[in-house]
ZAMARGU-4260 file (C-alpha; in steps of 0.2 Angstrom, whole numbers, plus 5000, padded with zeros to 4 digits):
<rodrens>
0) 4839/5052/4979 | 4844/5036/4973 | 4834/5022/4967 | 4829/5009/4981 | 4838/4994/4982
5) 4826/4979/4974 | 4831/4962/4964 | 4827/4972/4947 | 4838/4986/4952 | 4852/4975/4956
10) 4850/4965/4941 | 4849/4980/4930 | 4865/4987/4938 | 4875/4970/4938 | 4870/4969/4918
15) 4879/4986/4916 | 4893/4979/4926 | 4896/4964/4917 | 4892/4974/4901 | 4904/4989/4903
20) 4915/4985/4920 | 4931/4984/4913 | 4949/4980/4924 | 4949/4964/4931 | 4945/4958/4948
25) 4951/4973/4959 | 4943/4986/4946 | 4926/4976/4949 | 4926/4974/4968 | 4931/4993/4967
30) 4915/4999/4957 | 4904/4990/4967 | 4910/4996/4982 | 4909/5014/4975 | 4891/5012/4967
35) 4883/5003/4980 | 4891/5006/4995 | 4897/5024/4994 | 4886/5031/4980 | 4867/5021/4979
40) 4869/5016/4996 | 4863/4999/4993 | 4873/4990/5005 | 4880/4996/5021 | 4900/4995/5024
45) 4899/4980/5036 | 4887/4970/5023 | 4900/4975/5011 | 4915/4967/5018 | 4907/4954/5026
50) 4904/4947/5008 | 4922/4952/5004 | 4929/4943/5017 | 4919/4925/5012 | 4925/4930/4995
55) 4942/4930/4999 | 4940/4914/5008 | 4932/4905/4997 | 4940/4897/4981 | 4938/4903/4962
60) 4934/4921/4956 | 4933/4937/4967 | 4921/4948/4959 | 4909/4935/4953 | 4911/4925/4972
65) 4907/4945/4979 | 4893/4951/4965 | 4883/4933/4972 | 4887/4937/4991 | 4878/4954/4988
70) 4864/4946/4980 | 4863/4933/4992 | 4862/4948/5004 | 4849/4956/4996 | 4837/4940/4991
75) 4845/4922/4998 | 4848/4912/4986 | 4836/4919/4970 | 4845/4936/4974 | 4862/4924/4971
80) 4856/4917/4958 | 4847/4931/4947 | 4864/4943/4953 | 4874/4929/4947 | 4866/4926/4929
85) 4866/4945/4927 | 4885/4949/4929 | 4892/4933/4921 | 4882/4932/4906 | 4886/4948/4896
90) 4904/4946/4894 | 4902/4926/4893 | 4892/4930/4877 | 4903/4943/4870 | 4917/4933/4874
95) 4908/4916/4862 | 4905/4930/4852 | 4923/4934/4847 | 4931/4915/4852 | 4917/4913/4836
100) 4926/4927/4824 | 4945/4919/4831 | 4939/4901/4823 | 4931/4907/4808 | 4947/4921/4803
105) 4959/4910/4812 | 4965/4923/4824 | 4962/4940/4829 | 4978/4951/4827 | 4970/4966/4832
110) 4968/4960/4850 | 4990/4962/4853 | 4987/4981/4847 | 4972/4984/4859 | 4976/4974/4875
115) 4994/4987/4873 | 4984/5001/4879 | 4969/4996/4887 | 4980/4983/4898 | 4991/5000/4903
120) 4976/5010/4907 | 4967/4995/4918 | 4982/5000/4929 | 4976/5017/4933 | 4959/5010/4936
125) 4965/4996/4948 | 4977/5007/4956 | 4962/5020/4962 | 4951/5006/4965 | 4965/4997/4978
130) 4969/5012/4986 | 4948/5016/4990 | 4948/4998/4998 | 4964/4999/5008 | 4955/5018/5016
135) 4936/5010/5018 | 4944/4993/5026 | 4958/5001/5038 | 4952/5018/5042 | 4967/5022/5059
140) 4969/5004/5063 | 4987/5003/5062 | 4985/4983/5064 | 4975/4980/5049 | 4987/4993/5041
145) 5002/4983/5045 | 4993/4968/5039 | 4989/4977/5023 | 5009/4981/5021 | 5012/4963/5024
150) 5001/4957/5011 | 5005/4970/4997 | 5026/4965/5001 | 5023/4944/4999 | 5007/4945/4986
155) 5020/4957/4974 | 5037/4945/4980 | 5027/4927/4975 | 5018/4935/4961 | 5003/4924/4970
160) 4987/4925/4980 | 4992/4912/4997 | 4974/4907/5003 | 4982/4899/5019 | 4987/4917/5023
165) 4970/4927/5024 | 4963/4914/5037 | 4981/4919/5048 | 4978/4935/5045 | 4959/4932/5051
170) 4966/4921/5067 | 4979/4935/5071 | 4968/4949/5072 | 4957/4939/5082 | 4967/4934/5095
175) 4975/4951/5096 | 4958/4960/5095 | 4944/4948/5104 | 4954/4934/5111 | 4940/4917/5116
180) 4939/4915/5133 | 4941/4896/5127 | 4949/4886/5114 | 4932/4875/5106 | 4935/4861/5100
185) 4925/4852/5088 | 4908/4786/4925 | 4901/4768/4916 | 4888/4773/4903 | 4886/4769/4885
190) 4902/4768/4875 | 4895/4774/4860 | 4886/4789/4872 | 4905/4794/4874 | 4913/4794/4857
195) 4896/4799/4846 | 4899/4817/4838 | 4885/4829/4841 | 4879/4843/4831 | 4894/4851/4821
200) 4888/4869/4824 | 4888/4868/4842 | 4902/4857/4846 | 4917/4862/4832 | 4930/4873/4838
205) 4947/4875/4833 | 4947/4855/4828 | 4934/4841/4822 | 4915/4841/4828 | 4922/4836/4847
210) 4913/4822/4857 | 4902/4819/4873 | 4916/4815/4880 | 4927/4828/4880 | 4914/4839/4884
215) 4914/4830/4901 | 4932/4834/4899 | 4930/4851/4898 | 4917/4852/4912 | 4925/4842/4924
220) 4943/4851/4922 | 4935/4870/4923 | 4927/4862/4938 | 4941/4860/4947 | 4946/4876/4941
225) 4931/4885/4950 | 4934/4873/4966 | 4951/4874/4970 | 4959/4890/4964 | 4960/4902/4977
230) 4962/4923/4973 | 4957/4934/4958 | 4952/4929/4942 | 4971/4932/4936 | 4975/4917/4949
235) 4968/4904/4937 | 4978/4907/4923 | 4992/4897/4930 | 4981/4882/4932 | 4975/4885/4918
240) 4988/4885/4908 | 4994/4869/4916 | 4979/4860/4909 | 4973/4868/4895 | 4991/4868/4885
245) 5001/4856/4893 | 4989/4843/4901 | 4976/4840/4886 | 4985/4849/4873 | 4968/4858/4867
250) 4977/4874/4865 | 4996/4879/4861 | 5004/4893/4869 | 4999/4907/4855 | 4980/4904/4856
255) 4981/4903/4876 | 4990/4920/4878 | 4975/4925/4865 | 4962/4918/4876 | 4968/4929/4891
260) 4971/4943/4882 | 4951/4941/4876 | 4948/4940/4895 | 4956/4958/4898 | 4950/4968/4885
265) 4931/4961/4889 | 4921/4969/4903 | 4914/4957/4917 | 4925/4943/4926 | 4943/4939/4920
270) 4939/4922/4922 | 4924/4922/4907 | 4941/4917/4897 | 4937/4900/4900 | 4922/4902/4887
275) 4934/4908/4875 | 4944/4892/4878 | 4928/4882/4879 | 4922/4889/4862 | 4940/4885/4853
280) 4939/4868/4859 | 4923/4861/4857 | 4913/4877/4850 | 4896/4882/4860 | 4894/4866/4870
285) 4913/4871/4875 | 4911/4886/4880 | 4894/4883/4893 | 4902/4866/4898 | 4919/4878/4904
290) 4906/4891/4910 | 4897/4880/4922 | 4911/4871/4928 | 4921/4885/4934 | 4908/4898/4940
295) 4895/4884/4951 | 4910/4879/4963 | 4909/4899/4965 | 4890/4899/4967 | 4891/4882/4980
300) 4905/4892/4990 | 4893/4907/4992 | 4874/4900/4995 | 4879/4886/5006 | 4893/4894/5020
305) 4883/4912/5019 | 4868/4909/5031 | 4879/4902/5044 | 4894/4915/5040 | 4879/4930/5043
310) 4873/4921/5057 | 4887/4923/5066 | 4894/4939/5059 | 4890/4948/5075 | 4900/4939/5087
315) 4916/4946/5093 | 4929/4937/5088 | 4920/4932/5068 | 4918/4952/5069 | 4939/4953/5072
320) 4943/4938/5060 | 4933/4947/5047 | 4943/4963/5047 | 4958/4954/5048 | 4954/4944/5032
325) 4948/4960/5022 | 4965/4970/5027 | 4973/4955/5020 | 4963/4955/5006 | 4966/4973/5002
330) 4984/4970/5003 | 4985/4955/4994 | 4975/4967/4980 | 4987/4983/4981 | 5003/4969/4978
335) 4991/4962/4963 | 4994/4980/4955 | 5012/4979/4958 | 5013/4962/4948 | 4999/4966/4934
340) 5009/4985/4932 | 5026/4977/4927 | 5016/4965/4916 | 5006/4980/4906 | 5020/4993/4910
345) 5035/4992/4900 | 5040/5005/4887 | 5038/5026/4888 | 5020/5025/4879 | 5014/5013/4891
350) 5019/5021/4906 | 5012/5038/4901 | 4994/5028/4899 | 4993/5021/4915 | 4998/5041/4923
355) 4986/5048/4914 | 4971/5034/4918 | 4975/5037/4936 | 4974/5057/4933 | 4959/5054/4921
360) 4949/5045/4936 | 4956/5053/4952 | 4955/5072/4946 | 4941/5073/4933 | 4929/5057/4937
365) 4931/5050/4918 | 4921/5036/4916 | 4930/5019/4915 | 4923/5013/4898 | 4928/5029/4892
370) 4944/5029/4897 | 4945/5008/4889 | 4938/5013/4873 | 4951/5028/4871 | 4967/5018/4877
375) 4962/5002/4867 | 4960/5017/4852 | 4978/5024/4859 | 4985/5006/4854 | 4980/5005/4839
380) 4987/5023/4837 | 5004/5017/4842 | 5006/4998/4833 | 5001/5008/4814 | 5013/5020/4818
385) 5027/5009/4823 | 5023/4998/4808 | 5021/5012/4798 | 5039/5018/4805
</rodrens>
């Protein structure tokens, strides 16, 4: 009998998560909908993919937008909140933690022989974790399934996440499944403030002791981030890059591809990179300015739209516009795969890894940690040889 489902409880298991959930957005989505749905029994089906569905909707991260929706569920906006803190701040500190090491040693070369297995093995884990979504959100529908179809085909063709796209999908189900009977229709401050350095141990990166003013910077750029980027947390690294290298020139191209490949070998969120890129710009005080800018758009998008989203979750056509935008979701995920497998998939070795990952989980129920810690290892195996070679 498992535990009941109390604010502790969920804190405790989204700790865990954000400690040891490795894979990226649609390995995230996919434990929590194994482990509290199907396995604690936490939160029912509906509760489940109602949160999906706003997640989807809304603009920044998935799995941090869905790991506040369930905690919203659960306790308004403290459970938000305290679900929120919990899954966010275990790989933000680990990810400060090594953007700490990558200033100090001025690179982590180790990350290239790591990220070449575990990035091949996330692949297995996505895979299994897209495939249990497409089967809880379609079961026989064959409209959400052709739906699905559609949004695998143009998410893996544009090699993007179209936000326009899941609210047609929501309309078309609607209109096909619960038709209305009627269309309704209804910064001057100090200048001194600005340029003064502050405390060289919080605010030195990569360059000199930064100033209050590019922590503003900092803060308002991520914010946009959070706000206007739609899709997984693999979806911001195009903005991202637009800014961070060739906008403000804080970073050049070697240290960004560093800073998303910190991301993926990190449990928790995808998008805790930008602490990474925080920390190398404008140390500590980088690194929580880029944290709250991009994750409280995410938080915002949640706690204010929810109560009226629940309210009217019962009615017909809400019901119908709901499944249409989680079938589209799931789609849009299964073509994320395609794209993230030709990214991580690209020799023999790799390809083997991502097989065996998918065996490893579907047949024998290996852990995911496990299976990260023994690919990353893999990688290691295979860069010493080949430079040994």
């Amino acid at each position: 009998m498992s535990e009941p489902r109390t604010t502790w409880s969920l804190i405790r298991y989204f700790l865990y998560l954000g400690s040891l959930g490795f894979g990226g957005p649609v390995a995230l989505i996919g434990y929590m909908q194994r482990d509290l749905v199907e396995q604690r029994g936490w939160f029912t089906k509906e509760e489940y993919l109602k949160g999906l569905a706003l997640s989807q909707l809304a603009p920044g991260p998935l799995a941090a937008q869905l790991a506040i929706c369930l905690g919203y569920t659960h306790g308004r906006v403290w459970g938000a909140t305290a679900v929120g803190v919990a899954f966010i701040a275990p790989s933000f500190l680990m990810t400060v933690a090594l953007g700490a090491l990558y200033v100090a040693y001025g690179g982590l070369s180790w990350m290239q022989a790591a990220f070449y297995g575990v990035g091949a093995a996330v692949i297995g884990i996505i895979v299994r974790s897209a495939w249990r979504l497409g089967t809880m959100t379609m079961a026989g529908d064959r409209l959400l399934w052709g739906i699905f179809a559609v949004m695998a085909l143009v998410t893996a063709w544009t090699e993007s996440e179209i936000g326009v796209l899941f609210v047609l999908c929501g309309v078309f189900v609607l209109l096909v499944q619960a038709p209305p009977r009627r269309i309704l229709g209804l910064v001057g401050s100090h200048k001194a403030l600005w340029s003064a350095p502050w405390p060289a141990l919080l605010l030195t990166g990569l360059g000199a002791t930064a100033s209050f003013g590019v922590l503003l910077d900092i803060l308002w750029f991520f914010t946009k981030a959070g706000a206007f980027v739609f899709g997984s947390g693999l979806a911001i690294v195009p903005f991202l890059y637009g800014g961070v290298v060739q906008e403000h020139h804080w970073l050049n191209d070697k240290q960004f591809l560093d800073a998303v490949a910190v991301a993926m070998i990190t449990p928790g969120p995808v998008v805790i990179t930008v602490a990474f890129i925080g920390y190398l710009v404008a140390g500590m005080g980088g690194a929580i300015a880029a944290g709250i800018g991009v994750f409280l758009p995410v938080y915002l998008f949640v706690v204010i739209p929810y109560p009226w989203f629940d309210k009217w979750s019962a009615n017909p056509q809400v019901k119908a516009f709901v499944k249409g935008v989680t079938a589209a979701a799931a789609g849009a995920i299964a073509g994320a795969c395609f794209v993230l497998g030709k990214r991580a998939i690209f020799d023999w070795p790799t390809a083997a890894l991502a097989v065996a990952a998918l065996v490893l989980l579907w047949r024998f129920k290996i852990p995911e940690p496990v299976l990260i810690v023994g690919a990353g290892l893999i990688g290691f195996a295979i860069f010493w040889l080949r430079g040994a070679a």
